[in-house]
C-alpha positions as CSV (number, residue, x, y, z in Angstrom):
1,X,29.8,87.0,122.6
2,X,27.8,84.2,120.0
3,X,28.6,80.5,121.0
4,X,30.2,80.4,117.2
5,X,27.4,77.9,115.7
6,X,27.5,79.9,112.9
7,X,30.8,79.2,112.3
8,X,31.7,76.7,109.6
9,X,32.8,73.7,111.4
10,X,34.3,71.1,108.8
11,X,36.3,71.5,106.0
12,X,33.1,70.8,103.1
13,X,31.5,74.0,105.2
14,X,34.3,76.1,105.1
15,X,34.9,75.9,101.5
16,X,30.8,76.4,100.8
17,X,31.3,78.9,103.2
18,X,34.5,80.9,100.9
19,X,32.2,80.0,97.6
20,X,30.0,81.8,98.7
21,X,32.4,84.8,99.4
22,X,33.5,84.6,96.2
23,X,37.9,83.7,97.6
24,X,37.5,80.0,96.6
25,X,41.7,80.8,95.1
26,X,42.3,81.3,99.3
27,X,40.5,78.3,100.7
28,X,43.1,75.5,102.3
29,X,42.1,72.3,103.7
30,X,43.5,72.3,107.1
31,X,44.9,68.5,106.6
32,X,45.2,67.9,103.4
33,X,46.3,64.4,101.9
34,X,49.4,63.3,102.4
35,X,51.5,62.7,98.9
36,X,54.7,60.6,99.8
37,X,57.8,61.3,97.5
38,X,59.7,58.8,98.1
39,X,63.0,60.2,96.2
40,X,62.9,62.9,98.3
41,X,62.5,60.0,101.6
42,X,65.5,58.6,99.9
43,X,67.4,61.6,99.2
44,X,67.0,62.7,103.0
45,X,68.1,59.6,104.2
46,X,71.4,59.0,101.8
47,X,72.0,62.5,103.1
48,X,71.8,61.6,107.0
49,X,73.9,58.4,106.2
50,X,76.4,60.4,105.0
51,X,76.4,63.2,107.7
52,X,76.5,60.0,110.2
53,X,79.6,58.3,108.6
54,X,81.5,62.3,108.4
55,X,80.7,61.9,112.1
56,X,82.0,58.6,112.9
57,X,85.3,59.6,110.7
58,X,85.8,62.8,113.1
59,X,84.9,60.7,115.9
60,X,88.4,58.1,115.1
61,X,90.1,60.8,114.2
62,X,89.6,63.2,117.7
63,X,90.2,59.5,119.2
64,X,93.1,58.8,117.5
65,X,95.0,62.1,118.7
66,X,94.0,61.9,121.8
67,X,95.3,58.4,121.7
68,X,98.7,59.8,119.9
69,X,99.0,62.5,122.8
70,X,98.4,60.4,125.7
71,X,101.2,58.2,124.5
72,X,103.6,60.9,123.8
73,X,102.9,62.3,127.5
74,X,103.5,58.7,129.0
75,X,107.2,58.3,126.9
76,X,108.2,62.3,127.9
77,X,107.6,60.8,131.9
C-alpha cells in the first residue's frame, strides 16, 4: 500500500486532475462558497416565529383546562 502522494491533494489538483480524465461535468469543490439567500433566512425564520407562537397558544390553552378542571374537582369536594 502507496503513502497516496500521488493523490491530488487540493481542490486546483483535483479538478487538473478530472481535466485530464476528461469528467470536468463531475468535479465538485468539496467547500464551495457560501451564497446567502436572505429571503429564504427570512422565510425560515417568519416560519419558526410562527410554529413558536402555535406553541405558546396550545401551551395557555392545555393550561387553561387544567386550570378549569382543578377548579371543578375543588367545588365537587
Amino acid at each position: 500500500m502507496g503513502s497516496g502522494s500521488t493523490r491530488p491533494n487540493n481542490a486546483d489538483d483535483k479538478m487538473f486532475a478530472a481535466i485530464e480524465r476528461g469528467d470536468q461535468g463531475d468535479f465538485k469543490d468539496r467547500k464551495p462558497s457560501k451564497v446567502i439567500d436572505k429571503t429564504l433566512i427570512k422565510e425560515k425564520a417568519a416560519r419558526t416565529e410562527k410554529a413558536q407562537e402555535k406553541t405558546e397558544a396550545l401551551r395557555a390553552l392545555r393550561l387553561a383546562a387544567e386550570a378549569e378542571k382543578e377548579s371543578k374537582k375543588s367545588k365537587a369536594k
